[in-house]
C-alpha positions as CSV (number, residue, x, y, z in Angstrom):
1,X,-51.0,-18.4,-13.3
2,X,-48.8,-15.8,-10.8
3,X,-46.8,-19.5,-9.6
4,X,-46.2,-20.5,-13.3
5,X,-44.8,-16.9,-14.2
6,X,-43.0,-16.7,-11.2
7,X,-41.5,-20.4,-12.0
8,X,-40.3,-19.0,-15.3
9,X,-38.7,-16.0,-13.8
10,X,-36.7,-18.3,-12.0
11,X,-35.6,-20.5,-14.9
12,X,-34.5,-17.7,-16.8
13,X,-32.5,-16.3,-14.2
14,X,-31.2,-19.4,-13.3
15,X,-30.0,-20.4,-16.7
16,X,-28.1,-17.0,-17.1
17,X,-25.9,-17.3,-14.0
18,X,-25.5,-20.8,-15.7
19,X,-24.0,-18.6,-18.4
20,X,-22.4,-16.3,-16.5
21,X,-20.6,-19.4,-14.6
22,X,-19.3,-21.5,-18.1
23,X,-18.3,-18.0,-19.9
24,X,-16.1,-17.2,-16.8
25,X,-14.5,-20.5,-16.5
26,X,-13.5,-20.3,-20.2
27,X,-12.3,-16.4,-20.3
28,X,-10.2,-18.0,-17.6
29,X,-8.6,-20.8,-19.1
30,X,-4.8,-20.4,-19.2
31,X,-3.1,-19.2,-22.3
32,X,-0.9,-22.3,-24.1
33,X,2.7,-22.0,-23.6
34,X,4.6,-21.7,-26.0
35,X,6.2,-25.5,-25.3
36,X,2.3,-26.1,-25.4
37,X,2.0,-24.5,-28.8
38,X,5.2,-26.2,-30.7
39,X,4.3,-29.1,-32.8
40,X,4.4,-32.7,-31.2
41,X,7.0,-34.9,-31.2
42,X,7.9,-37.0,-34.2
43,X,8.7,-40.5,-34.0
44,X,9.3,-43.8,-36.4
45,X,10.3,-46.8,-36.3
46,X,14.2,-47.3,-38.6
47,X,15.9,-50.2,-39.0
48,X,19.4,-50.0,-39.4
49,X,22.2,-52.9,-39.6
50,X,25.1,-54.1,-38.2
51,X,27.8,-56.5,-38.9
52,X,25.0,-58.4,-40.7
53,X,21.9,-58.2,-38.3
54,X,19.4,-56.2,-38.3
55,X,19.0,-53.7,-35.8
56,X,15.8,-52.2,-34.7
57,X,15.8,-48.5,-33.8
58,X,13.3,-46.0,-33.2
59,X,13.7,-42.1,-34.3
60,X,12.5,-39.2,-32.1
61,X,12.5,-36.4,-34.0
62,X,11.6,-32.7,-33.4
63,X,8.2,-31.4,-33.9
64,X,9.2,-28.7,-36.4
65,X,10.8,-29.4,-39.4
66,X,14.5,-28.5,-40.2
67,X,16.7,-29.7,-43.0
68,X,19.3,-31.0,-41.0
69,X,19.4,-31.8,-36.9
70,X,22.2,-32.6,-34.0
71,X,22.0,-35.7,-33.5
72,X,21.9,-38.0,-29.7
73,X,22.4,-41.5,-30.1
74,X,21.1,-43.2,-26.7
75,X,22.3,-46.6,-26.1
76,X,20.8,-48.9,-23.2
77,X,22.2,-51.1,-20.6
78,X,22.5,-55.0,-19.7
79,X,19.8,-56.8,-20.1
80,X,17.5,-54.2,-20.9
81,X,16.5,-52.4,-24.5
82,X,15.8,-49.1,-26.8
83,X,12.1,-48.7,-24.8
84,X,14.4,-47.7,-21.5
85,X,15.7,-44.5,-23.5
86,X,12.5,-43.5,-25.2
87,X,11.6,-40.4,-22.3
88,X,15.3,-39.3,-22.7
89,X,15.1,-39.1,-26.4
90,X,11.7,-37.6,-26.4
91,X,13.0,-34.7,-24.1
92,X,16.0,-34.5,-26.8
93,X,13.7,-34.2,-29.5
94,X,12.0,-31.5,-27.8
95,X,14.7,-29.5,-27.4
96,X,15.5,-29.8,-31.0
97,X,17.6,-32.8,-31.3
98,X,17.4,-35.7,-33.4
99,X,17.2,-38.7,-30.6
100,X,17.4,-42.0,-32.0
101,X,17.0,-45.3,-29.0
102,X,18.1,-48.8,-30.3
103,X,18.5,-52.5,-29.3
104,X,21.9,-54.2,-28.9
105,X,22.6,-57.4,-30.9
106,X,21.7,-59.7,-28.6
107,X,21.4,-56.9,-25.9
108,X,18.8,-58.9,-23.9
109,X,16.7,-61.7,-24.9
110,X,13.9,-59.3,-25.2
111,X,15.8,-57.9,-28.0
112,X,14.2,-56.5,-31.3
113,X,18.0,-56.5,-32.9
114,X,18.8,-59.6,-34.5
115,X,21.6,-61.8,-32.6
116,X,22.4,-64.0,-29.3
117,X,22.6,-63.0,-26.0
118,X,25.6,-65.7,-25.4
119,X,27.1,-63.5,-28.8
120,X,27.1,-60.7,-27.0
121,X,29.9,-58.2,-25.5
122,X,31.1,-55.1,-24.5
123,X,32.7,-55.3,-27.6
124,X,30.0,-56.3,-29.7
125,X,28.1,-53.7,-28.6
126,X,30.4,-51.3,-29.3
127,X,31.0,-51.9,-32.8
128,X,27.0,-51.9,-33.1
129,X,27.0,-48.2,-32.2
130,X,29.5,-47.7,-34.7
131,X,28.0,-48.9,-37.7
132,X,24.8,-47.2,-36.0
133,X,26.7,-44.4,-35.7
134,X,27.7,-44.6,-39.5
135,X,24.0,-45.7,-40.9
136,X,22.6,-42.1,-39.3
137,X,25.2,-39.8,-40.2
138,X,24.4,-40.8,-43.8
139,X,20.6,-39.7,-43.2
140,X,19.8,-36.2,-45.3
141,X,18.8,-34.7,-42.1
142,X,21.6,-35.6,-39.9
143,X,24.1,-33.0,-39.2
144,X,26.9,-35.5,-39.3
145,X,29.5,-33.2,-37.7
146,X,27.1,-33.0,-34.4
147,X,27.0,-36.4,-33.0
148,X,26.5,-36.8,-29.3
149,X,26.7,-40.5,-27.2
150,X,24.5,-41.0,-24.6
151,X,24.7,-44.1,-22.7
152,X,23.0,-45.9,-19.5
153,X,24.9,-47.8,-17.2
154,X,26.4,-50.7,-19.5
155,X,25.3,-48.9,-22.2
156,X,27.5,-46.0,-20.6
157,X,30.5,-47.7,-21.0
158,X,30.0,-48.7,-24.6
159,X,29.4,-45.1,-25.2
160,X,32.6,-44.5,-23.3
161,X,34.7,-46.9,-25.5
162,X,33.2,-45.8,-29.1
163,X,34.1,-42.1,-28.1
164,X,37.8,-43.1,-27.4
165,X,38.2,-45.0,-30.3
166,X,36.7,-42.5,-32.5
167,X,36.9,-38.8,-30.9
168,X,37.2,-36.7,-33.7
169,X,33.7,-37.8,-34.5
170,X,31.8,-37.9,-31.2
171,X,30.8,-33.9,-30.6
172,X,30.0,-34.9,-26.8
173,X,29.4,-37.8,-24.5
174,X,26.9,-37.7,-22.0
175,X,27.1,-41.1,-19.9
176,X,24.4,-41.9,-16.7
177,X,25.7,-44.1,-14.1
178,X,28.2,-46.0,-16.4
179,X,29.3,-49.1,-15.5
180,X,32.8,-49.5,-15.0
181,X,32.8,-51.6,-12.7
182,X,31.7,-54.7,-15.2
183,X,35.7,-55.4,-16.0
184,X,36.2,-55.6,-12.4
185,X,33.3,-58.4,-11.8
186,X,34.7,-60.3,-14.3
187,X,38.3,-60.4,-13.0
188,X,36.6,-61.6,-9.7
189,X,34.3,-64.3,-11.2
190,X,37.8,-65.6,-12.7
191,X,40.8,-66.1,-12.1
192,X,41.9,-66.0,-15.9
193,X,40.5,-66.0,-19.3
194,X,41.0,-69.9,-19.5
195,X,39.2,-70.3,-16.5
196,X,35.6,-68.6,-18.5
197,X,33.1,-70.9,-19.2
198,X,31.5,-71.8,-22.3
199,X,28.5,-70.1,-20.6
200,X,27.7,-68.4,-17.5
201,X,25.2,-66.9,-16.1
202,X,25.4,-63.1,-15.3
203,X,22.2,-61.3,-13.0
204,X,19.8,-63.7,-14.2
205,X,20.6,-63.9,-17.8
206,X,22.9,-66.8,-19.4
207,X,26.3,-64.8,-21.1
208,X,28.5,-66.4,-23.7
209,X,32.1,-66.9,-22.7
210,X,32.8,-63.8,-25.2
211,X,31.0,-61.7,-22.5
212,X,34.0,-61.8,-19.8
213,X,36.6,-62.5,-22.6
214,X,36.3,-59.3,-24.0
215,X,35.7,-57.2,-20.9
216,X,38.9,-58.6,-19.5
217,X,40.4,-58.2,-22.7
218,X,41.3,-54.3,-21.7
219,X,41.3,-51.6,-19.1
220,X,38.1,-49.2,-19.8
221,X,40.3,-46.7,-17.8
222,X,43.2,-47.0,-20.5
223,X,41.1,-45.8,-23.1
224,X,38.5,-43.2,-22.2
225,X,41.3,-40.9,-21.8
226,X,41.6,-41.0,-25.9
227,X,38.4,-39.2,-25.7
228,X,39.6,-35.7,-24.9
229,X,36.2,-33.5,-25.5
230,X,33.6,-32.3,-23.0
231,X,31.8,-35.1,-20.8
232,X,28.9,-34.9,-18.6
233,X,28.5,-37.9,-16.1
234,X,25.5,-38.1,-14.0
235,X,26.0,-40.8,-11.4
236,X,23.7,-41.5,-8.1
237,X,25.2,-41.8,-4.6
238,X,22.9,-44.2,-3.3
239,X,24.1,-46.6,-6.3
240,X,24.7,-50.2,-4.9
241,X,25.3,-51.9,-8.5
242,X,27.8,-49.1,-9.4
243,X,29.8,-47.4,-7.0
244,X,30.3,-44.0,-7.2
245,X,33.8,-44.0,-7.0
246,X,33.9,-45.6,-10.4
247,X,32.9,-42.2,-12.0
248,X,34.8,-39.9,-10.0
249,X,37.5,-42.4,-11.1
250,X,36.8,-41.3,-13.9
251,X,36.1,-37.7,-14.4
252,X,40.1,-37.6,-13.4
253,X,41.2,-40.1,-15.9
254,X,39.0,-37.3,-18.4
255,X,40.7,-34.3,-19.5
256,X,37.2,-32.6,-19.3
257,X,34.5,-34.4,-17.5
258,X,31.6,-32.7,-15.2
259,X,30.5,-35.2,-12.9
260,X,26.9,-34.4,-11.2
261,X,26.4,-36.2,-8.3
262,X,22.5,-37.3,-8.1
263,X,21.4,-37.1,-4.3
264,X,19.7,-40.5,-3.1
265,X,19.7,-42.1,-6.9
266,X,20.2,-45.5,-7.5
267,X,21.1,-47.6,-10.4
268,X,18.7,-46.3,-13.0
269,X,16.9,-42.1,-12.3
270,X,13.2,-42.1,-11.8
271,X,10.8,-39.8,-11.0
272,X,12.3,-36.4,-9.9
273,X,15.6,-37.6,-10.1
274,X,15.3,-38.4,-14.0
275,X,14.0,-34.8,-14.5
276,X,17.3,-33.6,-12.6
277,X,19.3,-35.3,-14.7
278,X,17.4,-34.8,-18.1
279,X,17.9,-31.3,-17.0
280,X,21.8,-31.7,-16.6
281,X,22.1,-33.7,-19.9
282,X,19.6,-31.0,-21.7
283,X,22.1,-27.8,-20.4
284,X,25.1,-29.9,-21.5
285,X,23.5,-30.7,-25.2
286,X,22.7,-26.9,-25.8
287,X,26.2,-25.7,-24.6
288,X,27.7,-28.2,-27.1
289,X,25.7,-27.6,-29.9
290,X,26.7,-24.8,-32.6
């Protein structure tokens, strides 16, 4: 009888430092942050159109609701599509912005956007993210008169065009390793424009002869210029695609262009490196917004 008493004892005891163990684990569980705290990010699928074709988009919106939101429109590069700018736009939306990501007509064959590949240019892309740029600006909670471009690598330079043709619009341009170096590779791929193939194949993907036509159509350098707001250019030294001569280039041609030079980043940020820049694009955003 004393060992089945004394077994008890031991069960109770046992079972309250048990207690004592679970109740001081949770009295000292952080406290949420209040970046914890906010509301998650809001997001939705909005088609939009464009000379004709439909244009797949998706909408990163702020967790708390506003009647009207700056707005960053995020355009991607060759050969690649809207899912490559989905992180930057969710970090946007966090911060308050209205982010919305997008496929090119015939940006890539993996394309949600309606159109060919072998229709697609420089050009053609650029007057996609002007009508997309139109389409949003009509939305209710669009502040129309805060419109920022953001643009990867091709995508970059298409943001880079758009602004100079239409700078009283454009609030701020934010460009990540931009590819100006594309007008170049054409000239060297030919000798003139009657020398472009019907087709051609360009880093593993078959181009129409529009593609080079257009690019060699103009001088990027000629234009950006136009654009005479505040840039931000984030652009790797390690870039083999893209020099990085091509965007100190030109952050002189700019009348006022911060160029952030990414130590040991390639074509395309990952990891730490995309936070740095995030970072960079985030402090740019907020200085530029009213």
């Amino acid at each position: 009888m004393k060992k089945v008493l004394a077994l008890l004892m031991m069960l109770v005891l046992s079972a309250g430092l048990l207690a004592g163990c679970g109740e001081g684990t949770a009295s000292a569980a952080p406290t949420p942050s209040p970046a914890e705290s906010t509301p998650p990010v809001r997001s939705e699928e909005l088609w939009l159109e464009s000379e004709g074709k439909k244009v797949y988009g998706k909408m990163y919106l702020p967790g708390e609701e506003k009647d009207s939101y700056p707005l960053v429109i995020l355009s991607h590069g060759f050969n690649s599509s809207s899912m490559l700018n989905e992180g930057y736009a969710e970090s946007f939306a966090k911060e308050g912005y209205a982010a919305y990501v997008f496929d090119f007509c015939g940006g890539s064959p993996s394309s949600k956007s309606e159109g060919e590949v072998t229709d697609m240019s420089v050009l053609t892309e650029a007057q996609d993210l002007m009508n997309v740029m139109d389409s949003l600006k009509e939305l209710d909670y669009i502040d129309g008169s805060q419109v920022f471009l953001f643009g990867l690598s091709q995508g970059g330079f298409v943001s880079a065009y758009t602004a100079a043709q239409r700078p009283d619009e454009v609030k701020g341009l934010i460009l990540f390793y931009p590819a100006f170096v594309l007008q170049e590779n054409c000239w060297k791929n030919h000798s003139s424009v009657d020398d472009i193939p019907e087709t051609e194949e360009m880093m593993g993907v078959t181009v129409g002869a529009i593609y080079s036509r257009d690019a060699m159509s103009f001088d990027i350098y000629d234009e950006i210029g136009k654009y005479t707001g505040d840039v931000l250019i984030c652009h790797g030294d390690k870039d083999t695609m893209v020099d990085l001569s091509y965007s100190e280039r030109a952050a002189e041609v700019y009348e006022n262009a911060e160029l952030k030079v990414i130590k040991y980043g390639e074509h395309g940020f990952q990891g730490k490196l995309a936070r740095e820049a995030t970072e960079y694009a985030v402090e740019y955003l907020k200085a530029h917004t009213d």
